[in-house]
C-alpha positions as CSV (number, residue, x, y, z in Angstrom):
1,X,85.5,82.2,117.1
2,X,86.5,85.9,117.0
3,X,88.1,87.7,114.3
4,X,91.1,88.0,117.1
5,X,91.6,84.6,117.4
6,X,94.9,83.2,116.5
7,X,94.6,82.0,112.8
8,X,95.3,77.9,114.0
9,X,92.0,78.2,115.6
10,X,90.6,77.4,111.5
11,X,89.9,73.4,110.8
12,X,93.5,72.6,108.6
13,X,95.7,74.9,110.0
14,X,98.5,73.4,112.5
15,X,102.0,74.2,113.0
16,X,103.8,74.4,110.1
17,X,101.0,76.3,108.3
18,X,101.0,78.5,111.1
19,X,104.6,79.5,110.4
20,X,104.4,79.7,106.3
21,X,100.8,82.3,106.7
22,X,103.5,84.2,109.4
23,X,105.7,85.0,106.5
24,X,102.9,86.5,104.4
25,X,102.0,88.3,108.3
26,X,98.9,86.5,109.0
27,X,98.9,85.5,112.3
28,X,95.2,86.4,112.9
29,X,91.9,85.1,111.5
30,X,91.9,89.1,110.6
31,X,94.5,89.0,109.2
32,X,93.7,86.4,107.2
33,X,90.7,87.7,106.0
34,X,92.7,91.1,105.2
35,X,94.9,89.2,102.9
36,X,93.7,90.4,100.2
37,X,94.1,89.4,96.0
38,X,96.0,91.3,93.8
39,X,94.2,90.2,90.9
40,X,91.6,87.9,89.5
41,X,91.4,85.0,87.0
42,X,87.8,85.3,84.8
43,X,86.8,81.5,84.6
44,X,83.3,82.7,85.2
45,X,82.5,80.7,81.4
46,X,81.1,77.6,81.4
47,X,81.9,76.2,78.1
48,X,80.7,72.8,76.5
49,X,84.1,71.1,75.3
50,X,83.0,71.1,71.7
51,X,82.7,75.0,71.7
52,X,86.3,75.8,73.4
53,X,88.7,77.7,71.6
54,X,92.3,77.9,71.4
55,X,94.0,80.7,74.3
56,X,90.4,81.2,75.7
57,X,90.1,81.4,79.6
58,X,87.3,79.0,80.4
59,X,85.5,76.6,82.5
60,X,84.8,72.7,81.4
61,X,82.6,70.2,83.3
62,X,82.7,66.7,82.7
63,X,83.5,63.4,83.4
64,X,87.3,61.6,84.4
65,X,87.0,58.4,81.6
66,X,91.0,57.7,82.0
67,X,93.9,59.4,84.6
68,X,97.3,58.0,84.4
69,X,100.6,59.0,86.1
70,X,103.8,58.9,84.0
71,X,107.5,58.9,86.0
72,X,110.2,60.2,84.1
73,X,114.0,60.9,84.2
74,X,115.2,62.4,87.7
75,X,111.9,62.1,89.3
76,X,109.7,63.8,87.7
77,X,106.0,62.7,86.7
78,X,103.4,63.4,84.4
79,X,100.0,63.4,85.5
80,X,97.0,62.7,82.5
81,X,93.3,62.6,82.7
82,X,91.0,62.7,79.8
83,X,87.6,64.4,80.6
84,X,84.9,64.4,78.6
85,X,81.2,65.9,78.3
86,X,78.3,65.5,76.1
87,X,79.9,67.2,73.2
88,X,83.7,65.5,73.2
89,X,86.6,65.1,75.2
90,X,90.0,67.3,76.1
91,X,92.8,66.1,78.2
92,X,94.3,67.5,81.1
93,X,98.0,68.0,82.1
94,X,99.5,68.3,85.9
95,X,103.0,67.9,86.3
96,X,104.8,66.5,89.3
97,X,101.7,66.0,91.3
98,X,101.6,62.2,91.6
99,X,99.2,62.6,94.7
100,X,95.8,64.1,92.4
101,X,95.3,60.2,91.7
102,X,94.2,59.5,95.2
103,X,91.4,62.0,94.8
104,X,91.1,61.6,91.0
105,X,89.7,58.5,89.7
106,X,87.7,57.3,86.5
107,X,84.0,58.2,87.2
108,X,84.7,61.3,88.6
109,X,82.6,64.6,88.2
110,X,85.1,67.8,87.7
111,X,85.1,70.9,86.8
112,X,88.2,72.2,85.6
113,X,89.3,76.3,84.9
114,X,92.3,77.2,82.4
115,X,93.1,78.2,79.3
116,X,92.7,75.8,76.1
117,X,95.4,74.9,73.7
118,X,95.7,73.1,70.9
119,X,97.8,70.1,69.6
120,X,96.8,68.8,66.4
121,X,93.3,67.9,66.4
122,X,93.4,67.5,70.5
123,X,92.3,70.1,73.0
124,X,94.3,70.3,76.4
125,X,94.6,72.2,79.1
126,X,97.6,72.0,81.4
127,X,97.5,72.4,85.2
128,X,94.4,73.9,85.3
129,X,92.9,74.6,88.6
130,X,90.1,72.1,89.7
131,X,87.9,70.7,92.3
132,X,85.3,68.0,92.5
133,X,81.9,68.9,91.7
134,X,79.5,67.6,94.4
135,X,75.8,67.8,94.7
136,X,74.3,71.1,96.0
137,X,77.7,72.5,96.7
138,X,79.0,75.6,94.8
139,X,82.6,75.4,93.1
140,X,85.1,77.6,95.3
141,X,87.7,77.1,92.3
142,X,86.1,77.1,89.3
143,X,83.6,78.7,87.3
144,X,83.6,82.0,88.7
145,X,85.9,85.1,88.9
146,X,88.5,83.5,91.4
147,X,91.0,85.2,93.3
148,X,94.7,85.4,92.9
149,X,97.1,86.0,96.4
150,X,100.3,87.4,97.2
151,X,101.4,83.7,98.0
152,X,104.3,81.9,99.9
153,X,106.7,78.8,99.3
154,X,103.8,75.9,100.1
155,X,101.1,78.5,100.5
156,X,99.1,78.9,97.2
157,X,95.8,80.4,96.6
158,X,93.7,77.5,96.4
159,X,94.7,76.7,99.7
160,X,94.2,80.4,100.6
161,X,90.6,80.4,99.3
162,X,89.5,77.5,100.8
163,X,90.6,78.7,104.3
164,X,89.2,82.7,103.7
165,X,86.0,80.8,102.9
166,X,85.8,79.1,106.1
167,X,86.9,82.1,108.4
168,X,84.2,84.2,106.4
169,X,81.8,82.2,108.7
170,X,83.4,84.0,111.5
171,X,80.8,86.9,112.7
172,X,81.9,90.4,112.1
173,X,81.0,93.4,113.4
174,X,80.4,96.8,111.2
175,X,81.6,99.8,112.9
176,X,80.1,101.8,110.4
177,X,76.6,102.8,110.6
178,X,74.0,102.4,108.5
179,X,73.7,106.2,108.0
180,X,76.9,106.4,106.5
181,X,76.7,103.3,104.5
182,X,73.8,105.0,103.2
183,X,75.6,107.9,102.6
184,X,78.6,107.2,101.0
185,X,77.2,104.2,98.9
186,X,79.2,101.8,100.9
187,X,78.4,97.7,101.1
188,X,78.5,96.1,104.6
189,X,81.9,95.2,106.4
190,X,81.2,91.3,106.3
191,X,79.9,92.0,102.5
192,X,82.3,93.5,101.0
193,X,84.7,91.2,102.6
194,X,83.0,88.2,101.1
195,X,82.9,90.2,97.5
196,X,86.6,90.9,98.2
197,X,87.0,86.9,98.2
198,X,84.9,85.6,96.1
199,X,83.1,88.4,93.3
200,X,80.4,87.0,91.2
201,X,81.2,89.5,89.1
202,X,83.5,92.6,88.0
203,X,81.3,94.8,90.0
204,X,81.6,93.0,92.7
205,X,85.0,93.6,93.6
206,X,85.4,97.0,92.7
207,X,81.8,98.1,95.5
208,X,84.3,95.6,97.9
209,X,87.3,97.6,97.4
210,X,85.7,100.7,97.7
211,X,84.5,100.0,101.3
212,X,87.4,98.5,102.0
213,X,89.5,101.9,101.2
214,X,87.1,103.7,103.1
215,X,88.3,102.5,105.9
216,X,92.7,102.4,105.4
217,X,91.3,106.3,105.1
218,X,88.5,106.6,107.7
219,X,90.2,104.7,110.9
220,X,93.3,106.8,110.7
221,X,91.7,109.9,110.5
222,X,89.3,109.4,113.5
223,X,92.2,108.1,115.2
224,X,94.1,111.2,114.3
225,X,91.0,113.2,115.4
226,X,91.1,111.6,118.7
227,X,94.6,112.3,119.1
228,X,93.8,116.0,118.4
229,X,90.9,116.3,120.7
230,X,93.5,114.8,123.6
231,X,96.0,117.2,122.8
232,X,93.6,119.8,123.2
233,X,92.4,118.6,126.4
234,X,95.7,118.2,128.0
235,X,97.3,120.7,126.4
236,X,96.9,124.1,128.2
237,X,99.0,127.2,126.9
238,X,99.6,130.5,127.1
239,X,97.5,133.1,125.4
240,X,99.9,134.8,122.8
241,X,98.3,138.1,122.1
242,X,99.5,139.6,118.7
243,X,100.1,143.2,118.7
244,X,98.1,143.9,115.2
245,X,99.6,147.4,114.8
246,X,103.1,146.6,116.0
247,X,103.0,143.1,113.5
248,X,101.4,145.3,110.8
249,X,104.7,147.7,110.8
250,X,106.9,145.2,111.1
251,X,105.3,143.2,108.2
252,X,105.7,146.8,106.3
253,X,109.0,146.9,106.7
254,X,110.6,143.3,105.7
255,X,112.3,143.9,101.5
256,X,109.6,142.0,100.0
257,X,105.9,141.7,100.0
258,X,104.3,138.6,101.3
259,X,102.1,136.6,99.0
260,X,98.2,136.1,99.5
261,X,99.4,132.5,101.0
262,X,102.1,133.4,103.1
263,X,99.7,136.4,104.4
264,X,96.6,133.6,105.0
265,X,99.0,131.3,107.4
266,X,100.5,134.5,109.0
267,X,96.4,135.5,110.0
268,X,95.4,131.5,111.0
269,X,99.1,131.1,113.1
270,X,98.7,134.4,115.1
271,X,95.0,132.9,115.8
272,X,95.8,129.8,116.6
273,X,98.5,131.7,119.2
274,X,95.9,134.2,120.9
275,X,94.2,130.4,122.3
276,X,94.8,128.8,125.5
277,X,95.5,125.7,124.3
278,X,98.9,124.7,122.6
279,X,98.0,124.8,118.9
280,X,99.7,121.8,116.8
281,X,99.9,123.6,113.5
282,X,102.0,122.1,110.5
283,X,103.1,124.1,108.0
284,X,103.2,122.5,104.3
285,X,105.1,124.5,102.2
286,X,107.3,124.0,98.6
287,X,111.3,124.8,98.9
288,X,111.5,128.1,98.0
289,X,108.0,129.2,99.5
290,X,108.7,131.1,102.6
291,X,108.3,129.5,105.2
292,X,110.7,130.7,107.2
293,X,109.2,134.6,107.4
294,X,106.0,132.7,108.9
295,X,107.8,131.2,112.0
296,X,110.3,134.6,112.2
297,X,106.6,136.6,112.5
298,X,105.4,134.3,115.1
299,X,108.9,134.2,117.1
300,X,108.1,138.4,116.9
301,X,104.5,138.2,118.5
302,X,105.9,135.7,121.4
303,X,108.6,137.8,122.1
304,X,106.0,140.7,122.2
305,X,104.2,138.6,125.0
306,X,107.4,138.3,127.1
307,X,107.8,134.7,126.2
308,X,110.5,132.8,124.3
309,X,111.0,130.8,121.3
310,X,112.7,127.5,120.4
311,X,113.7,127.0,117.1
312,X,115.0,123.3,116.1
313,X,116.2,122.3,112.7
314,X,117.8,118.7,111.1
315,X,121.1,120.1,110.9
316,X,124.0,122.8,112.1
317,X,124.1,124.2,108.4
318,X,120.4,125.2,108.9
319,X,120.6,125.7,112.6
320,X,123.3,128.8,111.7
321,X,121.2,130.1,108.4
322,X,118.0,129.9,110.5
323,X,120.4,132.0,113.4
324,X,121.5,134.3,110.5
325,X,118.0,134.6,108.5
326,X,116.7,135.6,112.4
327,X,119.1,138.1,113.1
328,X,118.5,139.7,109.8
329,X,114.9,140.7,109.7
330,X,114.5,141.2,113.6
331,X,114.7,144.1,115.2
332,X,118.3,144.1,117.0
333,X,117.0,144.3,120.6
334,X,115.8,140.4,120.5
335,X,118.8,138.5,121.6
336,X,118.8,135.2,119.4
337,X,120.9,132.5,120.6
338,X,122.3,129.9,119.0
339,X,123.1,125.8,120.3
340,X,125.0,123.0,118.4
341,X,126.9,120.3,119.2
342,X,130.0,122.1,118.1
343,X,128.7,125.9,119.2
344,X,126.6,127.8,121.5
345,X,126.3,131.4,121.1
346,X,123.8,134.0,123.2
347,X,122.3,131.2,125.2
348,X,121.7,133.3,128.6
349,X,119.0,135.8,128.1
350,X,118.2,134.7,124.8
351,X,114.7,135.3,123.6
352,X,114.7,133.2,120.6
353,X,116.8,130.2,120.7
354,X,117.8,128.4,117.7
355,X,119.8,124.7,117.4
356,X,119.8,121.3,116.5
357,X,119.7,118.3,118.5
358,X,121.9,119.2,120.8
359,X,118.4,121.4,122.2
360,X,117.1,117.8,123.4
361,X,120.2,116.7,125.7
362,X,119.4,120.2,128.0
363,X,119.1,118.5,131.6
364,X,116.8,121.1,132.6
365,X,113.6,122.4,130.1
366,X,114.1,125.9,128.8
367,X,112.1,128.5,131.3
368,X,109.1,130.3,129.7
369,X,109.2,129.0,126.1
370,X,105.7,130.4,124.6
371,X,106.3,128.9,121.0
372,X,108.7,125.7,119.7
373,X,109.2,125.7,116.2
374,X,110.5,122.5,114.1
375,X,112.0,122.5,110.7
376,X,111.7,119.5,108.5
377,X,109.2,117.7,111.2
378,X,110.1,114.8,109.3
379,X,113.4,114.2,110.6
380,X,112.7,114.0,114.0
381,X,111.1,111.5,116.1
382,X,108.1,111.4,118.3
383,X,110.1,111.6,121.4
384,X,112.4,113.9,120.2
385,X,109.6,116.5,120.0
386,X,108.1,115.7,123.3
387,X,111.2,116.4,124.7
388,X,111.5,120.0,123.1
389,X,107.8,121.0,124.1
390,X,108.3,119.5,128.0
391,X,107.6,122.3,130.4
392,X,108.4,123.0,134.1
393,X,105.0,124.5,134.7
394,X,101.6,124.0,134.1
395,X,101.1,125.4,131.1
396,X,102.7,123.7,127.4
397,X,104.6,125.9,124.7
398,X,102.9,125.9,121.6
399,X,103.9,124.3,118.7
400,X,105.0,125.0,114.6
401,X,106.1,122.2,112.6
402,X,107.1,122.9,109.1
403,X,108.4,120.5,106.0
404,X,109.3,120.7,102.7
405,X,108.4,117.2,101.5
406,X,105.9,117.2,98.4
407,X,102.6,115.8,99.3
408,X,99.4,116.7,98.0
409,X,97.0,118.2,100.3
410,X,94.8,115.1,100.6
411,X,97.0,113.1,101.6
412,X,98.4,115.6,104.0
413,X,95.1,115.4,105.6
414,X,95.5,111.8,106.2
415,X,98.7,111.3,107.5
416,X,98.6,114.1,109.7
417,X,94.6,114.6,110.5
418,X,95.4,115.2,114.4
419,X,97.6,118.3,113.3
420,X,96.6,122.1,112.4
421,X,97.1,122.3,108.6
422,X,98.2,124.9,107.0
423,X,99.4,125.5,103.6
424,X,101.6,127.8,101.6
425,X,100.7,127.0,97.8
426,X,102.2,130.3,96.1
427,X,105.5,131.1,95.4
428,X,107.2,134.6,95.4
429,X,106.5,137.1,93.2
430,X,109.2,136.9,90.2
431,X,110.2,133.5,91.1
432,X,110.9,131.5,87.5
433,X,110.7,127.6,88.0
434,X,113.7,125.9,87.9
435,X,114.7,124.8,84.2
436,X,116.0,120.9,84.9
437,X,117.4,118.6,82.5
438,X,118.5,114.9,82.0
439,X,121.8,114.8,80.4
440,X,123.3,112.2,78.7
441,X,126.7,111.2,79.4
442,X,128.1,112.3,75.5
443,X,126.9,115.8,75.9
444,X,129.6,116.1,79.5
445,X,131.9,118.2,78.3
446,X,128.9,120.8,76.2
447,X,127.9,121.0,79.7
448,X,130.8,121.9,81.3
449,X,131.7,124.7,78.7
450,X,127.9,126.0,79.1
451,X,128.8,126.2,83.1
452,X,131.9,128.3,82.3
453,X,130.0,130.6,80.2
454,X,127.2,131.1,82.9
455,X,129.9,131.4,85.4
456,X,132.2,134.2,83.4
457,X,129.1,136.1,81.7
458,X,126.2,135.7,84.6
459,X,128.0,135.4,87.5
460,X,126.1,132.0,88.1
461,X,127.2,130.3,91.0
462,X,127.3,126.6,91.3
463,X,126.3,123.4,93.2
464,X,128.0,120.3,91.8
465,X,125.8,117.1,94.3
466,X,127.6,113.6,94.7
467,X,125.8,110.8,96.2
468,X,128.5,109.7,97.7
469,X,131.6,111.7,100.2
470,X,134.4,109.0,98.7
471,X,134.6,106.0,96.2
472,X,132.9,102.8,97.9
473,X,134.5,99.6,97.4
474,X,131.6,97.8,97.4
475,X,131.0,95.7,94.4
476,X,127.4,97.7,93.7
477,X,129.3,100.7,94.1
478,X,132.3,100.8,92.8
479,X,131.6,102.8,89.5
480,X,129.8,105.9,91.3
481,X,131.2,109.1,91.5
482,X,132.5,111.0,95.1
483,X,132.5,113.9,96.2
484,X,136.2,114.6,97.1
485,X,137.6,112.7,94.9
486,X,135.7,114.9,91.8
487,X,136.8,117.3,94.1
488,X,140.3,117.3,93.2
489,X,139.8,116.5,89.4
490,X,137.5,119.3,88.9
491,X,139.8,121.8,90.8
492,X,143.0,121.0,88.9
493,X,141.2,120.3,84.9
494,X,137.8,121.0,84.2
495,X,137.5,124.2,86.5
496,X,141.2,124.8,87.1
497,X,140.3,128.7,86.5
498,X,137.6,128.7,89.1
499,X,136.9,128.9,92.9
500,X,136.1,125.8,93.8
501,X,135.5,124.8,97.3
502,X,133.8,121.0,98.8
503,X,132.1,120.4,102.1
504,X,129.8,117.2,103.6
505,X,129.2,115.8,106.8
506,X,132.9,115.1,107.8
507,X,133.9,118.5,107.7
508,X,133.9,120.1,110.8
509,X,131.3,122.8,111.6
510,X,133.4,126.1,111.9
511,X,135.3,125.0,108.3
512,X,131.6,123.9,106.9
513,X,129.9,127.5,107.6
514,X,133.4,129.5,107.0
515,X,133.1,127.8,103.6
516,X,128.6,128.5,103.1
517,X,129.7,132.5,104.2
518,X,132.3,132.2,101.4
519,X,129.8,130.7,98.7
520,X,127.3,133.3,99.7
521,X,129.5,136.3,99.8
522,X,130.4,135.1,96.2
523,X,133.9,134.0,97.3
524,X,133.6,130.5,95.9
525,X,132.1,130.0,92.1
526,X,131.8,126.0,92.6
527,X,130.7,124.1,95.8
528,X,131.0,120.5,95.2
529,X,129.2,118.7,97.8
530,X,126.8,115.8,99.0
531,X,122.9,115.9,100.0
532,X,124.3,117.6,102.7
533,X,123.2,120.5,101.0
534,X,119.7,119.1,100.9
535,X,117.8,120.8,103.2
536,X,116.9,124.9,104.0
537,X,120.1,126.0,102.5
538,X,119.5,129.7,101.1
539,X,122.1,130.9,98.5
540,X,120.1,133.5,96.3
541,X,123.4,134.0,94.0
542,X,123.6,130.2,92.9
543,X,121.8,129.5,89.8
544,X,122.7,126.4,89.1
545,X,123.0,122.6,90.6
546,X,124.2,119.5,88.7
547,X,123.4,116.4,90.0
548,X,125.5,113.7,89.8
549,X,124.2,109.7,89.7
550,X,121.0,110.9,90.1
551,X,119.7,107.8,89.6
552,X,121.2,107.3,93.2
553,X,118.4,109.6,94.9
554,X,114.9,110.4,95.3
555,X,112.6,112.4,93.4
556,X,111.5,114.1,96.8
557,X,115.2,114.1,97.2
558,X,116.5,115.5,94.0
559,X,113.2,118.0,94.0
560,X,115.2,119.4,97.6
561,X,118.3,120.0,96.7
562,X,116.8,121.5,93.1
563,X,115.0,123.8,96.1
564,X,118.5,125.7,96.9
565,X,118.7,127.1,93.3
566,X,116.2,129.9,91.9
567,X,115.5,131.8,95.2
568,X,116.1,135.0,93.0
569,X,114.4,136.6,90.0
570,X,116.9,134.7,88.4
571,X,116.3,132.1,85.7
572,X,118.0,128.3,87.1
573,X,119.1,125.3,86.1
574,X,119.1,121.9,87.0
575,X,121.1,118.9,85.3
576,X,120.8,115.6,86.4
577,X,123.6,113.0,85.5
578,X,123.1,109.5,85.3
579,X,124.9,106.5,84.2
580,X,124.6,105.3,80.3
581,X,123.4,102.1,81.6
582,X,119.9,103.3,83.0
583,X,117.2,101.3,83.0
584,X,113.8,102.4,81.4
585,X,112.0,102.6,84.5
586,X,115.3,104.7,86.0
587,X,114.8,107.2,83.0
588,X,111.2,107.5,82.9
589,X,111.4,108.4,86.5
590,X,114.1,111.1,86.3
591,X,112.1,112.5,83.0
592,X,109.6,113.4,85.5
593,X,111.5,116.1,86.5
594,X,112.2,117.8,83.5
595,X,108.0,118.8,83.1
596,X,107.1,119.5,87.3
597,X,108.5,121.8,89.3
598,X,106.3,121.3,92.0
């Protein structure tokens, strides 16, 4: 047998058991050796009857001298057996197993693992897990540190360890070599997956698990690694030569002064540009970090080389800031252009071309595009980005992926090993973190007068974020707040002497950026809104966001939208809202908050 071999190749594993191991998605004799426990029982302790003690995990072996099945009311039964060794007696319980008697008879050697109660002067142990001891055969139940498995209706982990056992006989192979065994202090493949199982000890298990991590970390990243190595080889581009002097000035004279970080990925991009084949470079990078400039400096040494730029983001209201942010710090004789679903602007003889999706329905590729660039690479799918970077030539554009999403550099590595890596881990000079707070529902209306104060004395503008655009009638969902339904309360009460303005995704586009020009021309004091909001807006003057039924997002989620306030010298606030009714968990999770601002 193979480990590839469908799992009813095993002895005692036909049709129906074939279906129940499905549900727990073993359908391999790999994957049943994969299943692995989620936690152990200790019954390693061999204990004489006479020296058990009450609540103690333990191991008794002895002889059946009586077994006895009791029917009660509405079918149930009671299974007995009294078992007893040199040093005295204890009696065992099973309930509604009437079947152990076939197996179980007087005379009987067993060895039996549970925990030991007492009831008067009588020691029991109920439904304990057991087995027969025979001669020269080890106990697979009992007696040792036994494993515990994600189970299934009519699949329990006896049954589990008794098959693992048997497809542990199946040879395996160890892709590993023994240098790097050596190396990393690693046990064998087939080892460790026999440690996994069945641990004689502690130790055991936790040399089994290490292995066994190793390679959920190692497999992905060579397969990453091979990916890379294909991209390069296939992969031809244009050499984008950066212009040091002419990048230098133009560096020189943006308003602010990029940080040590931002100057580090500006060097390793223009690099990875000058090489004839397409560089894959992702660019990791906190809201509020500037990651925009990076991708603005690149665009500037294509367009230096006579080549173009594509420019994709999630969604319209970051297709048109990206257009704006552009136009800004470029020099005015690069035409930018600018494609929606709902607008296109500058398209013929643009040099930099900006959009959202509506970039993918083009029936013919984009001529000499030297550099694609792809906001938020998380929002679009593998063959939505092969369909930006297709080419009409021989040679492939190269390509910049950026996101936002908070991951650690590790496991960046990981998940995207066959990608460039790049990092931006400083912030802005004079940037002050974002001061965020969990609210309770009593202390509403202090927080509404503190808005008003902000508002009238700092000029603060705000975001008020709704989960939802209107009230759901769905059971589940009926007492969470809306967007334009606050709207209008807000509007005519609470901020009745304010500018107050909504948008979400209904809105239509020309309204939705009419109203972000207002907000950002300081037009509009309040924008109520959804997570439409969520990604890559830039409104320096807004200082503060509330969150309402916060509960109702992410922490990546909430950490986003927190990401459109403080993009000033500014100090900014934060205030999450969620229902009295939280749970613990709910809280201690949007607590979080309050101490990180990374």
């Amino acid at each position: 047998m193979k480990p590839s071999d469908p799992v009813n190749n095993l002895p005692g594993i036909g049709k129906i058991y074939t279906k129940r191991l499905a549900k727990l998605k073993i359908n391999s004799i790999y994957d049943l050796l994969h299943h692995y426990p989620d936690h152990y029982q200790d019954f390693s302790q061999i204990v004489k009857i006479a020296f058990t003690k009450p609540q103690s995990p333990v191991t008794i072996q002895g002889t059946i001298t009586a077994i006895s099945n009791q029917y009660r009311s509405r079918g149930r039964s009671l299974q007995k057996a009294t078992i007893a060794d040199q040093t005295g007696q204890i009696r065992a319980t099973w309930f509604n197993q009437p079947f152990l008697l076939n197996s179980l008879k007087r005379g009987v050697k067993i060895s039996l693992s549970g925990v030991i109660e007492t009831f008067g002067s009588q020691k029991i142990i109920t439904n304990p897990e057991f087995e027969i001891i025979l001669p020269n055969r080890p106990t697979t139940h009992t007696g040792r540190i036994i494993a515990i498995y994600p189970e299934t209706k009519g699949v329990s982990s006896k049954w589990l360890r008794s098959r693992i056992k048997t497809a542990l006989r199946v040879p395996l192979k160890d892709f590993l070599p023994r240098k790097i065994l050596n190396q990393e202090g690693l046990l064998p493949y087939q080892e460790a997956l026999k440690k996994i199982h069945f641990p004689q000890k502690k130790a055991d298990y936790l040399a089994a698990r290490k292995r066994l991590a190793f390679d959920e970390l190692f497999l992905p990243q060579v397969k990453a690694q091979i990916k890379k190595i294909s991209w390069q080889k296939q992969r031809p581009a244009p050499k984008i030569k950066a212009k040091k002097t002419t990048i230098k000035k133009f560096v020189n004279q943006l308003p602010f002064q990029l940080t040590d970080a931002q100057e580090r990925v500006v060097k390793k991009t223009l690099e990875n540009l000058e090489k004839n084949v397409a560089m894959n470079q992702l660019l990791c990078g906190d809201v509020g970090s500037g990651k925009t400039i990076i991708t603005i400096i690149a665009a500037f040494a294509t367009w230096q080389n006579q080549l173009k730029t594509l420019v994709m983001a999630p969604t319209e209201i970051l297709a048109k800031q990206h257009y704006d942010t552009f136009k800004k710090f470029l020099p005015g004789k690069i035409k930018i252009g600018l494609q929606t679903s709902t607008y296109q602007k500058n398209l013929n003889q643009a040099d930099i071309i900006i959009g959202t999706h509506a970039l993918l329905f083009k029936k013919k590729p984009f001529k000499d595009i030297g550099l694609v660039v792809i906001d938020e690479q998380h929002r679009f799918g593998v063959r939505q980005r092969s369909t930006l970077i297709r080419t009409d030539n021989q040679l492939f554009p190269h390509v910049l992926t950026m996101t936002a999403t908070p991951i650690p550099r590790s496991v960046a590595l990981v998940l995207h090993g066959n990608l460039d890596l790049s990092f931006l881990d400083q912030m802005p000079k004079n940037r002050k973190p974002v001061k965020t707070w969990l609210i309770p529902e009593k202390k509403r209306s202090s927080a509404y007068t503190w808005i008003k104060k902000q508002i009238k004395k700092e000029r603060a503008q705000v975001f008020i974020v709704y989960p939802l655009i209107e009230e759901s009638k769905h059971e589940t969902m009926k007492d969470i707040k809306a967007a334009v339904s606050e709207y209008e309360k807000l509007k005519k009460t609470v901020f009745a002497d304010f500018r107050v303005a909504l948008i979400h995704g209904r809105i239509k586009a020309d309204k939705k950026n009419r109203i972000i020009k207002n907000f950002s021309q300081k037009k509009i004091d309040i924008l109520v809104t959804t997570s439409v909001v969520e990604v890559g807006l830039d409104i320096p003057g807004a200082t503060i966001m509330v969150i309402e039924g916060a509960n109702r997002f992410g922490l990546a989620q909430i950490h986003q939208l927190r990401g459109r306030i403080g993009r000033n010298n500014r100090q900014s606030y934060c205030l999450l809202f969620a229902p009295t009714s939280l749970g613990k968990k709910s809280y201690r999770r949007l607590k979080i908050l309050e101490k990180t601002n990374l």
